[in-house]
TIVO-2410 file (N, C-alpha, C; in nm, 3 decimals):
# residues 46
REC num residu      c1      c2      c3 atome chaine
REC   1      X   2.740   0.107   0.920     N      A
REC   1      X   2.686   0.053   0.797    CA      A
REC   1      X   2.555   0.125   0.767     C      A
REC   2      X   2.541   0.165   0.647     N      A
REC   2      X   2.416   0.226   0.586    CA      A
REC   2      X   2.366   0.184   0.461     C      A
REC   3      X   2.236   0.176   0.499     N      A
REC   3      X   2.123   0.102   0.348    CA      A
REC   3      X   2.169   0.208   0.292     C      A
REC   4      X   2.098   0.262   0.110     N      A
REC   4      X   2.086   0.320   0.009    CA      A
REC   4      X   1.993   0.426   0.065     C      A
REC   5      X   2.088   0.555   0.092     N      A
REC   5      X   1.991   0.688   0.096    CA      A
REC   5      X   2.028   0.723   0.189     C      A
REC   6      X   2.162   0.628   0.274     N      A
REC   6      X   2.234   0.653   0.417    CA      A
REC   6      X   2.135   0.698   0.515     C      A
REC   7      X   2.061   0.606   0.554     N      A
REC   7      X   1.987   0.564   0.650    CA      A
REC   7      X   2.047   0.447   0.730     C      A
REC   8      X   2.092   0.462   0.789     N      A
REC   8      X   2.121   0.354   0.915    CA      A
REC   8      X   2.016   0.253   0.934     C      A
REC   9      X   2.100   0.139   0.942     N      A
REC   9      X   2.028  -0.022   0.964    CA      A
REC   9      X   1.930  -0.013   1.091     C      A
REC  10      X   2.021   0.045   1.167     N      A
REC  10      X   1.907   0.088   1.287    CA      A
REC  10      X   1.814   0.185   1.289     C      A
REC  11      X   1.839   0.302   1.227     N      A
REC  11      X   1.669   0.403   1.197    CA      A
REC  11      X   1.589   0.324   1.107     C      A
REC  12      X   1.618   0.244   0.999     N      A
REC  12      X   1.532   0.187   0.908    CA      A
REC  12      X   1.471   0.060   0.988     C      A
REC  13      X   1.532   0.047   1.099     N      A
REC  13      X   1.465  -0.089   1.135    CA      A
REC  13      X   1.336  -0.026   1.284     C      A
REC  14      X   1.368   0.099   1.294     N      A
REC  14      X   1.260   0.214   1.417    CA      A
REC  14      X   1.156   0.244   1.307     C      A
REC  15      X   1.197   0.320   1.171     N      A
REC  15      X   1.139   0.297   1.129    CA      A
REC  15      X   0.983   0.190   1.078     C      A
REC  16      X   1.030   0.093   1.025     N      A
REC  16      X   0.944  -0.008   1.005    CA      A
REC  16      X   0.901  -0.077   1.160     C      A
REC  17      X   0.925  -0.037   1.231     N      A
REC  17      X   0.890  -0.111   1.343    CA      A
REC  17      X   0.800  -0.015   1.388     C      A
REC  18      X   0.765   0.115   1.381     N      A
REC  18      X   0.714   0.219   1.455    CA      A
REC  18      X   0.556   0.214   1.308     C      A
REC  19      X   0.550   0.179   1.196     N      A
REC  19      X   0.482   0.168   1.117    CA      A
REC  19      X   0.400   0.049   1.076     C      A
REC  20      X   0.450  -0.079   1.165     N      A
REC  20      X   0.420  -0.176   1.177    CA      A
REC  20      X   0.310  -0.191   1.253     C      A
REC  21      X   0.348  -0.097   1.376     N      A
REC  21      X   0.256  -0.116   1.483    CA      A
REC  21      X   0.194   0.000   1.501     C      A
REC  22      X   0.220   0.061   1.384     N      A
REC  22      X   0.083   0.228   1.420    CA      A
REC  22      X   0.116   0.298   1.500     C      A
REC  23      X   0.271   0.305   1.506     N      A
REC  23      X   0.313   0.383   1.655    CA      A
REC  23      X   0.352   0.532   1.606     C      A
REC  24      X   0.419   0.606   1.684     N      A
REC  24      X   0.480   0.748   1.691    CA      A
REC  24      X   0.621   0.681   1.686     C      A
REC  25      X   0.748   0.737   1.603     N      A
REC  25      X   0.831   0.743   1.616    CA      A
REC  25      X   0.900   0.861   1.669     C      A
REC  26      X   0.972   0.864   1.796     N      A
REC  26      X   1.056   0.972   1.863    CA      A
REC  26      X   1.219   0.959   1.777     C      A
REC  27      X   1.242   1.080   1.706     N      A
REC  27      X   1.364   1.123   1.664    CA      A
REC  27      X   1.457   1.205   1.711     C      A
REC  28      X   1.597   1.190   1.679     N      A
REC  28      X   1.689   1.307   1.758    CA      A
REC  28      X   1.658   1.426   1.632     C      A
REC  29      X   1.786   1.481   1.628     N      A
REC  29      X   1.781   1.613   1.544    CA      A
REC  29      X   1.833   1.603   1.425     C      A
REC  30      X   1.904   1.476   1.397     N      A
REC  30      X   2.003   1.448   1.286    CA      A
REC  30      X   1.923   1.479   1.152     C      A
REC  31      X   1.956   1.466   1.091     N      A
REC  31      X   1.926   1.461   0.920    CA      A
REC  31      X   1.864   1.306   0.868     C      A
REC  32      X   1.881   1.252   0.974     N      A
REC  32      X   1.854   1.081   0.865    CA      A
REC  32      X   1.731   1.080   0.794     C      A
REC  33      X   1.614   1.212   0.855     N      A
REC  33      X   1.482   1.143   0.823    CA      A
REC  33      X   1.410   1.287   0.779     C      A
REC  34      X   1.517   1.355   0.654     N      A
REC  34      X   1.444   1.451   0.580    CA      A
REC  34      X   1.369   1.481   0.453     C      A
REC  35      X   1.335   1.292   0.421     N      A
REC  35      X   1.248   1.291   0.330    CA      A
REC  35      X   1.108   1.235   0.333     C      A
REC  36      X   1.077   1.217   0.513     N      A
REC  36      X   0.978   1.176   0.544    CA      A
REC  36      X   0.934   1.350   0.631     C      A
REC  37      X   0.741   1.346   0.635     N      A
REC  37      X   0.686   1.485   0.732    CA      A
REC  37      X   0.746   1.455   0.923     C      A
REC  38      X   0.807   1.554   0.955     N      A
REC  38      X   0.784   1.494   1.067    CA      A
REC  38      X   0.757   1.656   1.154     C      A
REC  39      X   0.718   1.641   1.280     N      A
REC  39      X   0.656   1.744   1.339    CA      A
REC  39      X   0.802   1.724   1.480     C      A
REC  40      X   0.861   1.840   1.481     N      A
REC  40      X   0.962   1.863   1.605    CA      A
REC  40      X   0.891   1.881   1.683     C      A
REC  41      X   0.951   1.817   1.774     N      A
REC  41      X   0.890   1.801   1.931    CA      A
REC  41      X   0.926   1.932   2.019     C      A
REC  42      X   1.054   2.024   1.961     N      A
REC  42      X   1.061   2.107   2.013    CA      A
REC  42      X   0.959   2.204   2.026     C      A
REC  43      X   0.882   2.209   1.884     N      A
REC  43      X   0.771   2.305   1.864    CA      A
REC  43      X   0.601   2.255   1.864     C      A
REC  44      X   0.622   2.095   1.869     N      A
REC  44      X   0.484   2.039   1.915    CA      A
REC  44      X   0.488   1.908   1.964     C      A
REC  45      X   0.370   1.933   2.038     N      A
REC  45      X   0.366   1.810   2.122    CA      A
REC  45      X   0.349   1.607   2.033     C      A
REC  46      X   0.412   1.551   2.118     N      A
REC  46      X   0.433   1.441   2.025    CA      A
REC  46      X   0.323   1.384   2.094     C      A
***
């Protein structure tokens, strides 16, 4: 099942949970989250 913009119930809920609390969110490699900045961990440190 996916919200509007096919984001998964579960990244949108890491999401808001990782922004809630001022945290770092750790991502895989997928596509879900290419309309937010994010910095790869492959090429820098998280």
């Amino acid at each position: 099942m996916t919200a509007d913009g096919h984001i998964s119930i579960a990244d949108a809920h890491a999401v808001a949970l990782a922004r809630e609390r001022d945290a770092t969110l750790v991502v895989g490699a997928d596509d879900d989250f290419d309309d937010i900045d994010l910095f790869a961990f492959r090429d820098h440190d998280v």
